[in-house]
C-alpha positions in Angstrom: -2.0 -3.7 14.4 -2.6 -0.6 16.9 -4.2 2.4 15.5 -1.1 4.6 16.1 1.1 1.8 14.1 -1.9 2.4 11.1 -2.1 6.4 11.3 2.2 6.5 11.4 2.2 3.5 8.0 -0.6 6.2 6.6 1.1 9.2 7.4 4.4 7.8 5.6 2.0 6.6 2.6 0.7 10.1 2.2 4.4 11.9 2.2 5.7 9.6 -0.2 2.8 9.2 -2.6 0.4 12.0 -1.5 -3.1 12.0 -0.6 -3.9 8.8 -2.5 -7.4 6.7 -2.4 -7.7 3.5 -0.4 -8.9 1.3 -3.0 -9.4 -2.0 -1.3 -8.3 -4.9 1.5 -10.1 -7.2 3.7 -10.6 -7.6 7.4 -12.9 -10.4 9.6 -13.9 -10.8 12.5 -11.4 -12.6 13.8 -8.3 -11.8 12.4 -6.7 -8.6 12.9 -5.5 -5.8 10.6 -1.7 -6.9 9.5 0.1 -4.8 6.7 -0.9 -1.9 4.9 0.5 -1.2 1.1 0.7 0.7 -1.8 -0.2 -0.5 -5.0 -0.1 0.3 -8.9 -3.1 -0.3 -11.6 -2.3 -4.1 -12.0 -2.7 -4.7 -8.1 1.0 -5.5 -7.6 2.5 -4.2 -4.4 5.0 -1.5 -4.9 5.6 0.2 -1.1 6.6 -1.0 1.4 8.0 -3.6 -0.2 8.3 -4.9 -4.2 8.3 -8.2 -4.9 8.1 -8.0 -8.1 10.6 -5.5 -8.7 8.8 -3.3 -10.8 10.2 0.3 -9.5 13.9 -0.3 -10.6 12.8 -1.3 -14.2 13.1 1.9 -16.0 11.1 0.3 -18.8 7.7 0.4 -16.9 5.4 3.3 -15.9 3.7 3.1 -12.4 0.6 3.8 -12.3 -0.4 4.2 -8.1 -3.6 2.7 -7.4 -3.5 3.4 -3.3 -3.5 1.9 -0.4 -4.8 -1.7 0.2 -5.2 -3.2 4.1 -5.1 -6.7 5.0 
């Protein structure tokens, strides 16, 4: 990932969910920087995409964690 490609994905981060922590993520040597996301207090991914669909079920309060990089 190219540096503009991670300051544009942060830039949208910080509209949508403000000026939130980057709490975690992992990068080596020789493997490069490949999604950004958002997620909530029990490490599920919420932004950019929801797998577990917890955003449409009215039922449960996010909590945003921030930002993890891999």
């Amino acid at each position: 990932m190219k540096i503009s490609q991670v300051i544009e994905t942060l830039k949208q981060i910080q509209v949508e969910f403000g000026d939130i922590a980057v709490t975690g993520g992992t990068m080596m040597d020789d493997y490069p920087l490949s999604s950004i996301s958002v997620t909530e207090k029990g490490g599920m991914e919420i932004w950019p995409h929801d797998p577990n669909g917890i955003t449409k079920d009215p039922k449960y309060k996010i909590e945003i964690d921030g930002v993890f990089f891999q």
